[in-house]
C-alpha positions in Angstrom: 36.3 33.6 -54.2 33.2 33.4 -52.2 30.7 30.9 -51.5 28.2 32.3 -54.3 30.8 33.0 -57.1 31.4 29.1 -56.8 28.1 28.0 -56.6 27.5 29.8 -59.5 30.9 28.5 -61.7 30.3 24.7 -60.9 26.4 24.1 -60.5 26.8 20.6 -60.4 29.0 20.0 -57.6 26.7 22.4 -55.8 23.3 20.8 -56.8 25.2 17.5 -55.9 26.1 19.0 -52.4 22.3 20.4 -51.8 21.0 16.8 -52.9 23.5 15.0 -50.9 22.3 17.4 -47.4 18.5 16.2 -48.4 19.3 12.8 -48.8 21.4 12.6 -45.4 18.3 15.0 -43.6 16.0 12.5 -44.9 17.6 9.3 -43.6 18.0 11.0 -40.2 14.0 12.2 -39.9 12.9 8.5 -40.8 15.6 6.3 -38.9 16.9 8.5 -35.8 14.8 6.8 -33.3 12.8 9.2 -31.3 11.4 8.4 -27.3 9.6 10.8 -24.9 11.7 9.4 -22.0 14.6 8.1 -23.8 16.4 5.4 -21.1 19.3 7.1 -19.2 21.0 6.4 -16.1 20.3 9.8 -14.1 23.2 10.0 -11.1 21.0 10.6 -8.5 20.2 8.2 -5.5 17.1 8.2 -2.7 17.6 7.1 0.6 14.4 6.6 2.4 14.4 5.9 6.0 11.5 5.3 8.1 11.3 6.3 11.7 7.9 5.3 13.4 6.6 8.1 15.2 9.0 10.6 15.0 8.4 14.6 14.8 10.2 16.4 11.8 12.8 17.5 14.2 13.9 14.1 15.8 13.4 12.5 11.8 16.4 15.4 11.0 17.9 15.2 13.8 18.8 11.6 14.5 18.4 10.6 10.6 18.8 12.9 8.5 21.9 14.8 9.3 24.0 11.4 10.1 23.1 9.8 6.6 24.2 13.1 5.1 27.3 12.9 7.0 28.1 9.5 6.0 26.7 10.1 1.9 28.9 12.8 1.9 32.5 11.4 2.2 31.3 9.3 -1.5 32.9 10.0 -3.8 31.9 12.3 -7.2 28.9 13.8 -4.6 28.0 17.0 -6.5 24.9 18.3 -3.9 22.8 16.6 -1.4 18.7 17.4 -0.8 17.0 16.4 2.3 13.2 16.2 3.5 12.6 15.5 7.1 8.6 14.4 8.1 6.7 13.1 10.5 7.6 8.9 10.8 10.3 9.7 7.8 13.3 11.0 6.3 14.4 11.1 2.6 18.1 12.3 1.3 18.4 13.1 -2.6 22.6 12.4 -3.2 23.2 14.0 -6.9 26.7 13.0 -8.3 28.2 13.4 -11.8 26.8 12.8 -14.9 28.7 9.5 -16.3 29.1 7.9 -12.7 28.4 4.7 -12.6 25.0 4.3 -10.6 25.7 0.7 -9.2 28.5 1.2 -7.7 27.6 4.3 -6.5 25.0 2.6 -4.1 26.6 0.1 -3.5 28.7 2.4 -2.2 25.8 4.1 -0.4 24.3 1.2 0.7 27.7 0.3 2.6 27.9 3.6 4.3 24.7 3.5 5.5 25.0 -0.2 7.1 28.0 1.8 9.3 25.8 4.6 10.1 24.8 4.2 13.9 20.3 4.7 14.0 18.0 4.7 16.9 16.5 1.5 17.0 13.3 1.9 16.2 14.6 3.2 12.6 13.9 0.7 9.9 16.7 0.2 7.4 16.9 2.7 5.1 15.9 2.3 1.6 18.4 3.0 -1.4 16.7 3.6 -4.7 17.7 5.2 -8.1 16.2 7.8 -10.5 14.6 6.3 -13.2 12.6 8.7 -15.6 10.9 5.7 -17.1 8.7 5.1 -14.2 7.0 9.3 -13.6 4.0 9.0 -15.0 3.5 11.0 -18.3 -0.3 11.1 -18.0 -2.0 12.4 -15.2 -6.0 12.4 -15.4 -8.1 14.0 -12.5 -12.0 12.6 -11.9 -15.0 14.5 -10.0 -18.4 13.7 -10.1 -21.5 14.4 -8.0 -21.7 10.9 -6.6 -21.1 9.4 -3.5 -17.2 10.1 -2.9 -17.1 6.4 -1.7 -18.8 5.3 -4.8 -16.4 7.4 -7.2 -13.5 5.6 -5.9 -14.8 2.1 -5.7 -16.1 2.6 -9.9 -11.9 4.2 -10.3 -10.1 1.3 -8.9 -12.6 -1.4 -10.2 -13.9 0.1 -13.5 -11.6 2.6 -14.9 -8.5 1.6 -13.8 -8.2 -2.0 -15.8 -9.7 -0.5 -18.7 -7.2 2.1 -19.0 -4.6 -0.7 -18.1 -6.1 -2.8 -21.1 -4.9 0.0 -23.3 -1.9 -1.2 -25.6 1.3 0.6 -24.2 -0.4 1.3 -21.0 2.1 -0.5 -18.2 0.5 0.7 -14.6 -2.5 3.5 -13.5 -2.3 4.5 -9.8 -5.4 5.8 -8.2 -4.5 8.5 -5.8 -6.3 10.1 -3.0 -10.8 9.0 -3.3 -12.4 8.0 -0.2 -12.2 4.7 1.6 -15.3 3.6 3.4 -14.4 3.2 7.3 -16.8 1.5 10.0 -16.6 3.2 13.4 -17.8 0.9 16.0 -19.4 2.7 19.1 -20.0 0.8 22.3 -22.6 1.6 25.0 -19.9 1.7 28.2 -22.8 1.4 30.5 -23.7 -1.9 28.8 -20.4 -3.6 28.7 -20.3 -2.7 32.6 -23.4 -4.4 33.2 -22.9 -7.9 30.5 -19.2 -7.5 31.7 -17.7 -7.4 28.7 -14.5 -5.1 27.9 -13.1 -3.1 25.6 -10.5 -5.4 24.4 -13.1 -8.3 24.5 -15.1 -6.3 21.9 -11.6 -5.5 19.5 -10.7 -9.1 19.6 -14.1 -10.3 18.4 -13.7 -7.3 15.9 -10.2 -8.6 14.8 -11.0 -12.8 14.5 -13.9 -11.7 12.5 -11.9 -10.5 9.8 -9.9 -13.0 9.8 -9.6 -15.9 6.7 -9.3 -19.4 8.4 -8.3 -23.1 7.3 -11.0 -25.7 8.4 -9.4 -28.4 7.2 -9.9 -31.2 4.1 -13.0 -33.6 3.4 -13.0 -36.5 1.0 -15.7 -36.2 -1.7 -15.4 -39.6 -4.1 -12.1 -39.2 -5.4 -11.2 -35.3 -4.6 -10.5 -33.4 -1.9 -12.1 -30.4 -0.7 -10.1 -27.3 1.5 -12.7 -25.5 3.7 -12.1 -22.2 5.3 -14.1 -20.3 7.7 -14.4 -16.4 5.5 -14.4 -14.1 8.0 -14.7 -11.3 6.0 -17.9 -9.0 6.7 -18.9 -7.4 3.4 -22.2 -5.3 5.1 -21.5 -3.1 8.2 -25.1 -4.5 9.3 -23.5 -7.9 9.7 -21.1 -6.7 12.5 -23.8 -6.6 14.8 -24.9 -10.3 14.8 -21.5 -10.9 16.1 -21.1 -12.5 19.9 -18.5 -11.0 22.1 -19.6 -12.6 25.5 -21.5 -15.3 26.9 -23.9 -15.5 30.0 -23.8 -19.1 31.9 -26.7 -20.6 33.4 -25.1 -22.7 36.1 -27.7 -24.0 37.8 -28.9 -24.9 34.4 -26.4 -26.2 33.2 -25.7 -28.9 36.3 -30.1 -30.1 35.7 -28.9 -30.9 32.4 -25.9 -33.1 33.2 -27.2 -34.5 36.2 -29.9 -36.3 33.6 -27.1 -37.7 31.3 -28.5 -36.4 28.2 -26.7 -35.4 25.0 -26.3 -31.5 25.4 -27.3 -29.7 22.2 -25.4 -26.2 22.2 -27.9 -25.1 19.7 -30.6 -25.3 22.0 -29.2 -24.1 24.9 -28.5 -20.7 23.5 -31.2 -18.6 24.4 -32.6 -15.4 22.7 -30.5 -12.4 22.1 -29.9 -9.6 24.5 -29.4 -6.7 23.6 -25.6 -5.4 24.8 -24.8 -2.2 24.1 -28.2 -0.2 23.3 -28.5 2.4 20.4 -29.1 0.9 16.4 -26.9 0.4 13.9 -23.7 -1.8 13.7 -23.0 -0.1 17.2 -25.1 -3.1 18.8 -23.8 -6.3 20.1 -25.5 -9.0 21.3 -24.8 -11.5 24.2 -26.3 -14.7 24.5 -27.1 -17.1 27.5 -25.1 -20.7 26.3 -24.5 -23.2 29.1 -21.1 -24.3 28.5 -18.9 -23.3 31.1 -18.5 -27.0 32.8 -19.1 -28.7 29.6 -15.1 -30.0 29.3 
């Protein structure tokens, strides 16, 4: 007897059958639970080692191969991927699905504390696959603005409204343009006002620098200071001092009168130190205060 002769004998067990398939079909579409990137362990491990300055070839040379060598002797290793750059090395270890990922790096992590690195290798980095973080959206902007602009208006605008977004966990903003400020000095200048190259960097370097000036007492609060070295204009660089011209002869009038010596006076007008316009310019002021303490 086939399938039709006994559908068509006992019609109720068969419409029973279809309604029971339906019924189970129906339960599945509505409560099966359904994700994009559903959460599994993926058996694949990163090691990312960097290596200041190195060319591709020394990065595979003295990195690369001797992780692979020592990754390899893990066990359940079903293929290992390698990239080696400039300043970095990355090995991709794939092992069998159903391994158990923490213990495989651990013991990853364990082989690579035996593996013998040039120094100036910084330890290596052991990270798993995780699908959950790759980003499922990705959105490209252009516009005929200032490219400086365009990325300032991405990472301050855009970027927390998207992250506002219910569901939304993180927005990266990759590539844009980054304002620099190249600072050109005159050399003929700095020969003449005797000021160096490093001089200039060092000024350069405490400017941008955030510093404590200590507490005050106001009624019955306290108030921190700091000194906010942080230049916002590029113009503003170029009211910056880097040397200092002393008046000796000047200076020893003054203190052979015994009078209160008022550094604020003694400063005289601006010279001009390294010629040109622009943030390039830097002046250096006359202030007797080389005997001073």
């Amino acid at each position: 007897m086939n399938l039709s002769k006994m559908a068509v004998k006992r019609p109720v067990a068969t419409g029973a059958i279809l309604i029971l398939i339906l019924v189970i079909g129906l339960v599945s579409l509505y409560q099966s639970p359904l994700d994009l990137l559903p959460d599994i362990e993926a058996p694949v491990l990163a090691v990312i080692t960097a290596f200041p300055g190195s060319s591709p070839q020394e990065s595979l040379e003295l990195v690369t191969k001797p992780i692979e060598e020592s990754v390899s002797t893990v066990g359940g290793v079903t293929g290992i991927n390698s990239i080696s750059q400039e300043n970095m090395s990355l090995v991709i270890v794939l092992f069998d699905w159903g391994a158990d990922a923490k213990s495989l790096r651990e013991d990853v992590r364990m082989r690579m504390d035996l593996v013998s690195l040039p120094d100036e290798v910084q330890r290596p980095m052991i990270l798993e696959f995780d699908p959950t973080l790759m980003p499922i959206m990705q959105v490209s902007a252009s516009g005929a603005d200032d490219p400086v602009r365009l990325t300032t208006w991405l990472n301050d605008t855009a970027r927390p409204r998207l992250e506002s977004i219910r569901g939304v966990a993180e927005i990266q903003v990759q590539g844009g343009v980054e304002e620099d400020i190249f600072v050109r000095a005159n050399p003929g200048k700095m020969s003449e006002y005797e000021v160096s190259f490093d001089q200039v960097a060092n000024v350069l370097r405490a400017s941008l620098m955030d510093l404590p000036a200590g507490i005050i007492d106001l009624e019955d609060q306290q108030v921190r200071l700091r000194f906010l070295g942080r230049y916002a204009e590029a113009e503003m660089l170029s009211d910056l001092i880097v040397g200092f011209k002393i008046d000796h002869e000047e200076l020893e009038r003054l203190i052979g009168q015994e009078i209160n010596i008022d550094l604020n006076r003694l400063i005289e007008d601006e010279v001009a130190g390294f010629g040109g316009g622009g943030f390039g310019n830097f002046p250096v002021r006359e202030l007797y205060w080389d005997d001073i303490f």
